[in-house]
C-alpha positions as a Markdown table, in Angstrom:
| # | Residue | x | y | z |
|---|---|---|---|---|
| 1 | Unk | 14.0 | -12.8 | -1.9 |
| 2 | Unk | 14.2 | -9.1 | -2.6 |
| 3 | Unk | 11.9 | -6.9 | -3.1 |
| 4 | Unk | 10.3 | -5.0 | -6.6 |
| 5 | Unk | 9.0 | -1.4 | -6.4 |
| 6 | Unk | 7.3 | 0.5 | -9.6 |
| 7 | Unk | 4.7 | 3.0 | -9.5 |
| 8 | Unk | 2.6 | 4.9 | -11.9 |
| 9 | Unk | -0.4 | 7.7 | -12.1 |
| 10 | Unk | -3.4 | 6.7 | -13.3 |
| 11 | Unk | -5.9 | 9.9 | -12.6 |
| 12 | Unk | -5.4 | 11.0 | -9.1 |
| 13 | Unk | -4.3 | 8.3 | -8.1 |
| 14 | Unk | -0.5 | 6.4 | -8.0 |
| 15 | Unk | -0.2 | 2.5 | -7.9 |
| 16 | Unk | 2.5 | 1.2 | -6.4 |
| 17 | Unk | 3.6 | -2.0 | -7.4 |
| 18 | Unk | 5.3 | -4.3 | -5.1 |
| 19 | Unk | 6.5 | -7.8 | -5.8 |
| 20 | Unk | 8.6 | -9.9 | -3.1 |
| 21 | Unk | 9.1 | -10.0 | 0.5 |
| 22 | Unk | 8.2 | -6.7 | 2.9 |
| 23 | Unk | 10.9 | -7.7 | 5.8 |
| 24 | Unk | 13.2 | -5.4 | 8.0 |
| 25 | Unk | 15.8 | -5.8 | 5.1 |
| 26 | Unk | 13.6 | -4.4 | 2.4 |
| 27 | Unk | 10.8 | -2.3 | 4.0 |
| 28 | Unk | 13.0 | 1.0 | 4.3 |
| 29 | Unk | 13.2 | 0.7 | 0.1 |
| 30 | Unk | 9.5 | 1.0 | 0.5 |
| 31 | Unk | 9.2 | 3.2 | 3.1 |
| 32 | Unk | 11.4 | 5.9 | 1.2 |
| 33 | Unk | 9.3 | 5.6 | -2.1 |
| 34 | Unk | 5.8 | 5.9 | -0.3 |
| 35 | Unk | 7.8 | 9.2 | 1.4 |
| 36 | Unk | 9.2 | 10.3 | -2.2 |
| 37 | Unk | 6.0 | 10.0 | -3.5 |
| 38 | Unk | 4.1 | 11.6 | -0.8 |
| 39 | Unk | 6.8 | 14.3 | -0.8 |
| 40 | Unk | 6.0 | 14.9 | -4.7 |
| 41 | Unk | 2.3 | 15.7 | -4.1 |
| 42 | Unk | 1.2 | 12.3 | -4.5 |
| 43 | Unk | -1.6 | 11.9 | -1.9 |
| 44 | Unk | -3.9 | 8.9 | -3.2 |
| 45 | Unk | -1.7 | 5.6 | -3.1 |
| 46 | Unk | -2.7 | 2.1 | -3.6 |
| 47 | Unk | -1.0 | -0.7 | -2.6 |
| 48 | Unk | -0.4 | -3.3 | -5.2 |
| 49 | Unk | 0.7 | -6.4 | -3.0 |
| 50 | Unk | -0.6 | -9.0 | -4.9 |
| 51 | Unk | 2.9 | -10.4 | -6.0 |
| 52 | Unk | 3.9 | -10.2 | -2.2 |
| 53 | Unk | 4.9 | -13.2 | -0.9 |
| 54 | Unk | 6.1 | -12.2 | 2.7 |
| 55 | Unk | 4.8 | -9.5 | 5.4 |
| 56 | Unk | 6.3 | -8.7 | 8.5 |
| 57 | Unk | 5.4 | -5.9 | 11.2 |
| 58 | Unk | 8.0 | -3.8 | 10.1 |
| 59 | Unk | 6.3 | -4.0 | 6.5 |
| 60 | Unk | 3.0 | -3.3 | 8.5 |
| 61 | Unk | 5.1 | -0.2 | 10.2 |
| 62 | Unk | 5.8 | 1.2 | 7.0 |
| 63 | Unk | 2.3 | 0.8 | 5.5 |
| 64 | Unk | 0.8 | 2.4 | 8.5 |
| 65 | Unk | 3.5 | 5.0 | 8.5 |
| 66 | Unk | 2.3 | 5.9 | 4.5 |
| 67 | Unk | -1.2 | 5.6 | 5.5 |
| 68 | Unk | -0.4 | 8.4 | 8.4 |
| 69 | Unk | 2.0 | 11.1 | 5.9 |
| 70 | Unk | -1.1 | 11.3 | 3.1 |
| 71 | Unk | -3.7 | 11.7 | 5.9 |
| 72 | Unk | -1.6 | 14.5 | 6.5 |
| 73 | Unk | -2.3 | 15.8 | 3.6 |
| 74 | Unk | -6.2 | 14.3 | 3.3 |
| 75 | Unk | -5.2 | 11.5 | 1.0 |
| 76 | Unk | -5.7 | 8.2 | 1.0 |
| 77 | Unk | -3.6 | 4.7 | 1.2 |
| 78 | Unk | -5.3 | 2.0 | 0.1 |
| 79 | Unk | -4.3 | -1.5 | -0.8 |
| 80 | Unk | -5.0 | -4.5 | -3.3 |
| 81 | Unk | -4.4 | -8.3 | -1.7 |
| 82 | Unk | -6.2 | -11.5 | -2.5 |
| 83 | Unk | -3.7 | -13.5 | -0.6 |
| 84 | Unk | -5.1 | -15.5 | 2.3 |
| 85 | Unk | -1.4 | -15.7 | 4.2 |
| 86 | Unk | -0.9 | -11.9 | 4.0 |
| 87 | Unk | -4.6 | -11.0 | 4.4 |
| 88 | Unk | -4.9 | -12.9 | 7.9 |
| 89 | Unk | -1.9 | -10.8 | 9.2 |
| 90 | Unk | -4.4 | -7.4 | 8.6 |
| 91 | Unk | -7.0 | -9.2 | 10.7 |
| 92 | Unk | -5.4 | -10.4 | 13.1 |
| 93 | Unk | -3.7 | -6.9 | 13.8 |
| 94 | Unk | -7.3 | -5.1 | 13.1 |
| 95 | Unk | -5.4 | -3.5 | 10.3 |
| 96 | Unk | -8.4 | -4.1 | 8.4 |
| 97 | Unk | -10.6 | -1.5 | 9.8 |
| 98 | Unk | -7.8 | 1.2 | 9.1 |
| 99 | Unk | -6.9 | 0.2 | 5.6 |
| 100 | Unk | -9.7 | -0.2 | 2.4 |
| 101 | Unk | -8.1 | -3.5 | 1.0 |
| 102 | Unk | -9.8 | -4.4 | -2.8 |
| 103 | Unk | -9.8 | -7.6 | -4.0 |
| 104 | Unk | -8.0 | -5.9 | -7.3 |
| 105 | Unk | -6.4 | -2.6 | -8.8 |
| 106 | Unk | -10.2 | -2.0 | -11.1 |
| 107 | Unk | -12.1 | -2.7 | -8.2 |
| 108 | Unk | -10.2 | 0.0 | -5.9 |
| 109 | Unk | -10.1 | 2.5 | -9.1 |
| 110 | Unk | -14.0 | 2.1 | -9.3 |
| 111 | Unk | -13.9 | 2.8 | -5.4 |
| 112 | Unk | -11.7 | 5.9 | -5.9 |
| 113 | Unk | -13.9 | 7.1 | -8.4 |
| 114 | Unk | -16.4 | 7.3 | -6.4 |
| 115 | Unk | -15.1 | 8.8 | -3.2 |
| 116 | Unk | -13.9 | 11.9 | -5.1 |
């Protein structure tokens, strides 16, 4: 399976939009958008990993790696995930406690809204 990457700015903040498996094959493709991006002034991500069908811990590397470069810079890095598979793998590593994950892309717009 590979992996899909788009992004676009809405406000402040830039979605992300991944589709596919985060693995050690395709998680430096991520890695160096959420870097461009970051790079580019973009310090408010969110995580769209509702069409992702596959995480592994070096997807979870990279996530927390994002998570630490727009802290950096006081941003955030938040992410949207209803999937039950992929949401257990955030518990389990108490990932959940470090990363605000919505339940959809409106719900963590109205959140950003309001944290401004």
């Amino acid at each position: 399976m590979d992996l899909k990457l788009d992004h676009h700015s809405e406000d402040s903040l830039t979605i992300v939009d991944v589709e596919g498996e985060i693995d050690v094959y395709t998680a430096p493709r991520l890695r160096e958008l959420l870097i461009d991006l970051v790079n580019k002034g973009n310090f408010h991500l969110l995580v769209n990993m509702e069409k992702v069908d596959f995480l592994d811990s070096t997807g979870l590397g990279v996530l927390v790696g994002g998570l630490k470069r727009v802290r950096a810079h006081d941003g955030s890095l938040e992410l949207v995930c209803t999937q039950e598979r992929i949401l257990k793998i955030f518990r389990i590593t108490g990932l959940t406690k470090v990363f605000g994950i919505y339940a959809s892309v409106e719900e963590a717009k109205e959140a950003h809204g309001r944290d401004k």
